[in-house]
Each structure stands twice: as structure tokens, then as C-alpha cells.
C-alpha positions in Angstrom: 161.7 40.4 195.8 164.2 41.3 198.6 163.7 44.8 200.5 166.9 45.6 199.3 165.9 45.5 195.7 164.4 48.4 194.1 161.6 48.1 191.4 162.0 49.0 188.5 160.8 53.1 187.3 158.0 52.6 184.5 159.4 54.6 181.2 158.0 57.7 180.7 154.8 58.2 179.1 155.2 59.3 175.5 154.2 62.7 174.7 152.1 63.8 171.8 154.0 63.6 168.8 156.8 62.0 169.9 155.9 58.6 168.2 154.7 60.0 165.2 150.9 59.9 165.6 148.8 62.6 164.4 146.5 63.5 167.3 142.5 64.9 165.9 142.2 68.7 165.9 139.9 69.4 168.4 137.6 73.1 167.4 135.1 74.2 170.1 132.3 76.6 169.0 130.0 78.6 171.1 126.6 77.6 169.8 125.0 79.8 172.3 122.4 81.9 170.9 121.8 83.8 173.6 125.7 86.4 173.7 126.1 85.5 178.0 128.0 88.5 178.0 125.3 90.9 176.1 122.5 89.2 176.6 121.6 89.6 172.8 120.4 87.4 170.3 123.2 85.9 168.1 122.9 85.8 164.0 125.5 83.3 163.0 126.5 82.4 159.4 124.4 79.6 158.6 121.0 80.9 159.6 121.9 84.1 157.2 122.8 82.1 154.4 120.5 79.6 152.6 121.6 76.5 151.5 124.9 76.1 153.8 126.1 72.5 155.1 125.9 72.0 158.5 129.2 69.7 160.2 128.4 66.4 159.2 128.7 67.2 155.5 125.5 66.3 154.6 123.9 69.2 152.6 122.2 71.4 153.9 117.6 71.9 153.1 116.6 74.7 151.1 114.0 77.0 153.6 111.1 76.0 153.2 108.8 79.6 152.2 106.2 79.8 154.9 103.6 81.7 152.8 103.2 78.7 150.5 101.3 76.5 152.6 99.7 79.4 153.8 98.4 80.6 150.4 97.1 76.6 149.4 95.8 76.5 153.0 94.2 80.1 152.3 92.7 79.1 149.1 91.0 75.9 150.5 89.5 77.5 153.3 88.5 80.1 150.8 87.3 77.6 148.8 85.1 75.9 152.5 84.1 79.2 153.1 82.3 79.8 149.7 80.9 76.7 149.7 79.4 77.3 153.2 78.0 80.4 151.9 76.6 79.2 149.1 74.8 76.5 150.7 73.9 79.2 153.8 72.3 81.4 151.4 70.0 78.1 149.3 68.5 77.7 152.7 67.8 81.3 153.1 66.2 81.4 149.9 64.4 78.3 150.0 63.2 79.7 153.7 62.4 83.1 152.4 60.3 81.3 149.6 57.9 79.7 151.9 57.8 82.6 154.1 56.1 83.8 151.1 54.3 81.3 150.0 52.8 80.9 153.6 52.2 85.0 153.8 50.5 84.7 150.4 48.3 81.7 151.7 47.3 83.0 155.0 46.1 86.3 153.4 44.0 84.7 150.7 42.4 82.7 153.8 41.5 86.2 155.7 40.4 87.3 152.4 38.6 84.2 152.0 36.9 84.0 155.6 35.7 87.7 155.5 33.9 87.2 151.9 32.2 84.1 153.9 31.6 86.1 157.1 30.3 88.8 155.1 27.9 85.9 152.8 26.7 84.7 156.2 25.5 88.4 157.2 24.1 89.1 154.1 22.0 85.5 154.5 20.8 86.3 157.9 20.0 89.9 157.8 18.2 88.8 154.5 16.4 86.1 156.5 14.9 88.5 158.9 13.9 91.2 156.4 12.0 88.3 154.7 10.2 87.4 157.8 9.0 91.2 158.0 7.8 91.3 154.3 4.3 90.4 155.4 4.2 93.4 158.4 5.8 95.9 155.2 2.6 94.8 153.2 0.3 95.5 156.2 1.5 99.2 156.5 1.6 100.1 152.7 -2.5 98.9 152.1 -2.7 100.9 155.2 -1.2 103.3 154.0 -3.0 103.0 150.2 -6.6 103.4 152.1 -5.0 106.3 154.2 -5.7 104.4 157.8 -2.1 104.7 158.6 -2.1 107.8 160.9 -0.6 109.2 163.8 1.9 107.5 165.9 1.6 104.4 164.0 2.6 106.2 161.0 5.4 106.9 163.0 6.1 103.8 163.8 5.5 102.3 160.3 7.8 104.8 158.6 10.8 104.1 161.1 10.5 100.4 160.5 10.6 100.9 156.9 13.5 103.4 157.2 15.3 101.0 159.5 14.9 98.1 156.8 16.0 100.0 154.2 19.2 101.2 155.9 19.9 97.8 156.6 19.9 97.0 153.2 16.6 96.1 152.1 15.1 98.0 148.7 11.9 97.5 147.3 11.4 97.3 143.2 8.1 97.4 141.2 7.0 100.1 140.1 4.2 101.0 137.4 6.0 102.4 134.1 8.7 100.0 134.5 10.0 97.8 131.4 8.7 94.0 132.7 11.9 91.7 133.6 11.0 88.0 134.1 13.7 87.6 136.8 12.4 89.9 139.3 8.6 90.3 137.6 6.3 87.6 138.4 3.6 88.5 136.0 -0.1 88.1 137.4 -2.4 89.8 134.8 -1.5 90.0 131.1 -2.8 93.1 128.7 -2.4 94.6 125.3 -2.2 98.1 124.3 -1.2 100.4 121.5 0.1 103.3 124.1 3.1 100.8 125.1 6.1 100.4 123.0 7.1 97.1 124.8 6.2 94.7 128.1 5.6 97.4 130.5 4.4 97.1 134.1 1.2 98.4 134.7 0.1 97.6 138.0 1.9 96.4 141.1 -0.3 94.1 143.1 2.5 93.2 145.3 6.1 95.2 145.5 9.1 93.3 145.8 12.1 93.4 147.9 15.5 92.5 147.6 18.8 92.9 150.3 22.2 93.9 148.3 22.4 91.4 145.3 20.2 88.9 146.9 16.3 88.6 145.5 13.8 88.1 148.8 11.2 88.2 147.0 9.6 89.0 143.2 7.3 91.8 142.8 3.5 90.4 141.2 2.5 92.7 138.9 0.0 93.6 135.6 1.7 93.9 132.4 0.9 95.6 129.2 2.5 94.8 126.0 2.5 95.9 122.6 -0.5 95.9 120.5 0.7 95.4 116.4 -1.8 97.1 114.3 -3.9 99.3 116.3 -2.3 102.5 115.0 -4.7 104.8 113.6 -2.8 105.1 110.2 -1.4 109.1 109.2 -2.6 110.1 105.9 -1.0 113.7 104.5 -4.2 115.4 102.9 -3.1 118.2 100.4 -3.9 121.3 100.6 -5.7 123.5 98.3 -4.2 126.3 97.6 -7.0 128.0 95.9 -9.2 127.6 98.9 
């Protein structure tokens, strides 16, 4: 192409419309939720009414009510909760039960060792009351044949108290009805004064410390002599005499 030549002007570009095309409607919506000129909140349409189609045309969810989950979520942990309880408060009984049970135990064991430390007491202070029978014997034949005088009367008589305050009594005594466990009999009698075996004679006085026998009193007894009785006859009376 020459210099001289001129090229050619391109045609005009066609406007909208002008060859019969239908050009898309174009619609611009502030989505904003936040107003930039008031700085509030906005509420649009859809979020006010339930159930409306958003722009594809697809329709739209149904809210979903928050409180339903809630309550099913409420009732199971209800539900844990009770269960935890209930299993929480088995233990505590079955605790509580052998608390009891072990309380109960230990106090029939104190009651148990002080009824033994008392037995053992009783054994030992009987033991050494028995090895002093033979010294009581000594002072009451003193005391029978009226040699026990002065300050070993004294003496005698706060032994014997001592003893006795610790426990010790003596038994056998003449008048007494005979009883084979704590009578040992020595010498054997009849009479028609008795009504029954009676003791008669103490030839040795017995001791015993709380409900424990030391030792049996030796004694003389008398029993009950049938048909000695000097008979009663009623002689009458004269009345003319």
C-alpha cells in the first residue's frame, strides 16, 4: 500500500440494541449487613420471612428450631446425670454399710477384750488370795484360842479387810442349809432338831473371789432323823375334876 492511499475506517461498532439482541438485565443489591452509612445492623426480607427462595431458585430450608436439639440433648444428659447419681449413691450405700458393719465389729471386739481383761484380773487376783488362804487360817485359830492380840490383831484384821475389799468373801457358817457345791462334807450326823442337811460345824471356812470358788468350806453336817418325834397325844380333860 502506497503512502498515498488511505486505509480504510473500521464501521462503527454496533450499539446495544441496534441489531436486535436482547442484552441480560443486570440488578445490583447491597448485601451489606452492616448500613456503611448508619452503622446499624440491616434486617432484610428473607431473614424475616421463613421459607423464602434465595436467587438461584432453589427453595429455600425451613429454620431449623434451636431448642429441639437442645431439649433431646437436655433429656440425655438428664438421663447421664441420673444414671451417675444413681450409681454415686449404690457406692455410698454399699460404703456406708461396711462403715457399719466394721463400727459394729470393732465394738464387739472392745467389748470382747475388756470381758477377757477383766477374766484375766479376776484369775490373778484369785490366784493370790488363794496363796494367802493358809496365812487367813493362821489368824482365825489365833483368833478362836484368843492369842491374836495387840498389834498383830491389827495387822491380822487389815489383811483380812484388805482381802475382802479386793473381792475375796468367806462362806461357811454353822446353821447353814448344806450345798454339795460349795460344802465338802467331813463328818456326817443325825438329829431330830433339824428339818433338813444343815451345817453344824465348820472345820474349815471357805473362800471364794466374785463368782469364782477358791476353795470349799469342810464342814459337819446334820440331817434329818425320821421317827424320833416324841409323838403328841391330846389327853381330855375332866371336867368334873
Amino acid at each position: 500500500m502506497s503512502q498515498g492511499q488511505q486505509q480504510p475506517t473500521p464501521p462503527p461498532a454496533a450499539r446495544p440494541g441496534e441489531q436486535g439482541e436482547e442484552q441480560p438485565h443486570v440488578v445490583v443489591r447491597d448485601r451489606r449487613r452492616i448500613d456503611p452509612e448508619t452503622g446499624q445492623v440491616r434486617h432484610s426480607v428473607e431473614d424475616s420471612v421463613p421459607g423464602t427462595a434465595d436467587e438461584t431458585g432453589s427453595p429455600a430450608v425451613p429454620p431449623v428450631d434451636p431448642t429441639v436439639g437442645d431439649a433431646d440433648g437436655g433429656r440425655h444428659a438428664v438421663a447421664d446425670e441420673s444414671d451417675a447419681f444413681a450409681g454415686l449413691r449404690a457406692e455410698l450405700d454399699e460404703r456406708t454399710a461396711d462403715l457399719q458393719r466394721l463400727t459394729a465389729e470393732y465394738a464387739n471386739y472392745r467389748k470382747r477384750v475388756e470381758r477377757d481383761r477383766e477374766v484375766v484380773v479376776t484369775a490373778a487376783k484369785a490366784q493370790v488370795a488363794s496363796e494367802l488362804l493358809g496365812v487367813l487360817d493362821d489368824v482365825e485359830r489365833a483368833s478362836a484360842h484368843g492369842d491374836l492380840t495387840g498389834a498383830f490383831k491389827a495387822v491380822a484384821d487389815k489383811l483380812v479387810t484388805s482381802l475382802q475389799r479386793a473381792g475375796l468373801e468367806p462362806f461357811g457358817h454353822e446353821g447353814e442349809a448344806f450345798d454339795p457345791s460349795v460344802h465338802e462334807a467331813v463328818q456326817h450326823d443325825t438329829s431330830p432338831e433339824v428339818s433338813g442337811p444343815t451345817v453344824t460345824g465348820v472345820l474349815r471356812r471357805g473362800y471364794r473371789f466374785g463368782d469364782r470358788m477358791v476353795r470349799p468350806a469342810l464342814v459337819a453336817v446334820t440331817d434329818h432323823e425320821p421317827g424320833s418325834e416324841q409323838p403328841i397325844v391330846d389327853v381330855p380333860v375332866d371336867e368334873q375334876a
